[in-house]
N, C-alpha and C positions, 0 to 999 in steps of 0.2 A: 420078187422085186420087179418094175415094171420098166418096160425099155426105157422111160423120160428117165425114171432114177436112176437106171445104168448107166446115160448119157452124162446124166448130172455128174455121179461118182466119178465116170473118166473124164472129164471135163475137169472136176477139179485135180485130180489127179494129175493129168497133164499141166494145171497152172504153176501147182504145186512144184512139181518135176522142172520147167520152164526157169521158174521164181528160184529156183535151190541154184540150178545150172548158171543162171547168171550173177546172182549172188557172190557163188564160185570164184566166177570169169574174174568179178570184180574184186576177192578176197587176194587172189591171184597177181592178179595184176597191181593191186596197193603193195603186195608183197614184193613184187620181185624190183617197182622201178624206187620204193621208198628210200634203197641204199644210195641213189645217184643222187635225191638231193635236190632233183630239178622238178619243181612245180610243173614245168610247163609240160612236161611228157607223163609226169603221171596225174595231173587238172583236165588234160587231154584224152587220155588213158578213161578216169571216172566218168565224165560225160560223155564219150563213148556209149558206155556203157549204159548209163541212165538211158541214152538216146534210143540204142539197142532193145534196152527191155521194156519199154514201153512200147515199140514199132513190133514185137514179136510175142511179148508177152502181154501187152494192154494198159491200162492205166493204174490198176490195183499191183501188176507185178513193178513196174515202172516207181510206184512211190514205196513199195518194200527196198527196191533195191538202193532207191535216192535219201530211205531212215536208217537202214546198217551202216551204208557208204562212212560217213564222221567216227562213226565210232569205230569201224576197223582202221580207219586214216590215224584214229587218237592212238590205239594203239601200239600200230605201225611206226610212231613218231614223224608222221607227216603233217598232220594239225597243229596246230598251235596250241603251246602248252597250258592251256586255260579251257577248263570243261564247258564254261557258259557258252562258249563258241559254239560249240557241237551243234546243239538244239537250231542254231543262225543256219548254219549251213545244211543240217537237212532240211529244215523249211525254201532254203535256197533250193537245191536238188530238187526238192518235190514241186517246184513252182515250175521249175524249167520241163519237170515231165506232165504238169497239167496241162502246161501252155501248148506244149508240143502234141499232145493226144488231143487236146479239145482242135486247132488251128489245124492239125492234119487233116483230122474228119471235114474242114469247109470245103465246099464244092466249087475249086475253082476249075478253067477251062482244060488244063493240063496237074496232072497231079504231082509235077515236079515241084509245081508253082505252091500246092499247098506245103510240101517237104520242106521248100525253102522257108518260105515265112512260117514255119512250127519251126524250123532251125533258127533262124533267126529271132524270133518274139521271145522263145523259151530261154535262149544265153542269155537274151537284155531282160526277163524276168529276173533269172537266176541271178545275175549281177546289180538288179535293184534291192534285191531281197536282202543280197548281203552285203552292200554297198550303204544302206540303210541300218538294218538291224545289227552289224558290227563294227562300221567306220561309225557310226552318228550316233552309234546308241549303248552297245558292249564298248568299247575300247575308250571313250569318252566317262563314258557314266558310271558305268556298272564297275570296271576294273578301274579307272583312274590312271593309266600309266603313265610314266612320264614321257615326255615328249619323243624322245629318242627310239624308244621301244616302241610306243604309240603310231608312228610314222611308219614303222616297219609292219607291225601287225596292217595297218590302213592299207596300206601299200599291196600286202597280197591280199584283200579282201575288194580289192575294186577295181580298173580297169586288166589285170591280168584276168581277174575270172570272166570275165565277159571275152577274151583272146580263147581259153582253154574251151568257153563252152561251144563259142564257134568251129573250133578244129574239131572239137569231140563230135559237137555235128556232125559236119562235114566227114568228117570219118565212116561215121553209121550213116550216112546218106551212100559214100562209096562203096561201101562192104553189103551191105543193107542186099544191095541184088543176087550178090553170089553166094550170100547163107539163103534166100529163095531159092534159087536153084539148088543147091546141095540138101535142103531140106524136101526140095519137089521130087529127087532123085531117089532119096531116102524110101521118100515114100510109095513111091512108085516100085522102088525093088523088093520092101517088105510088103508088098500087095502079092 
């Protein structure tokens, strides 16, 4: 085998490794805040995350981990009890980590500056995505609910997601430096 293909193999290997860990983080964590009940610490909690995997793991680990997210949520009895949903909210997920990988890499004067606005563009994706595709489009059309139930599902599908993706940001913007150093540290002692 030739060093590029070894590079290759560990390369993905480490995506892989990277992609499983966060996955994890995320399994984890849908688990343990789902008994409380409260959208807003575990909407916080998932974006996080997505935010996370994308910043350390790239764009391909970032949208793995924004198409599981629904489905361990449906499981865990965090989602809403309606499968059509699911497919809304990974598209949601995956929007917020395209947004945020592509508006990161722009070259602005300070690289905080691009952090923020990939924090910020990717929440206001994330909450068009599904502010659109399941207040105006599932919960209207597709299920018909009545008014009462309809209100509530609308309800958390539009301006709370757009609060949780900013905090989930802002999270992985705060943490974001001290997993680089703990990872620089890592690396440096296993050298």
């Amino acid at each position: 085998m030739t060093s590029k293909g070894m590079l290759d193999t560990r390369g993905k290997i480490i995506w892989i490794t990277r992609t499983a860990m966060f996955i994890a983080l995320l399994i984890v964590m849908q688990a343990v805040t789902a008994p409380l009940g409260n959208t807003l610490i575990t909407g916080s909690l998932v974006n996080m995350m997505l935010a996370v995997s994308v910043i350390f793991g790239g764009l391909w680990s970032g949208i793995a981990v924004a198409f599981i997210s629904p489905f361990f949520a449906s499981i865990f009895g965090i989602a809403p009890p309606f499968p059509v949903i699911i497919p809304f909210i990974a598209v949601g997920n995956a929007a917020l980590v395209v947004v945020w990988y592509f508006v990161s890499k722009l070259n602005f004067r300070r690289q905080w500056v691009s952090l923020v606005a990939a924090m910020t563009l990717g929440a206001v994706a994330k909450f068009l995505v599904l502010y659109v595709g399941v207040t105006l489009i599932v919960v209207p059309i597709i299920l018909g609910l009545p008014e009462p139930q309809a209100s509530v599902i609308s309800g958390v599908f539009s301006f709370p997601q757009l609060i949780t993706a900013l905090i989930g940001g802002a999270t992985a913007l705060l943490i974001s430096p001290m997993v680089m150093r703990a990872r620089s540290k890592s690396i440096t002692h296993d050298s």
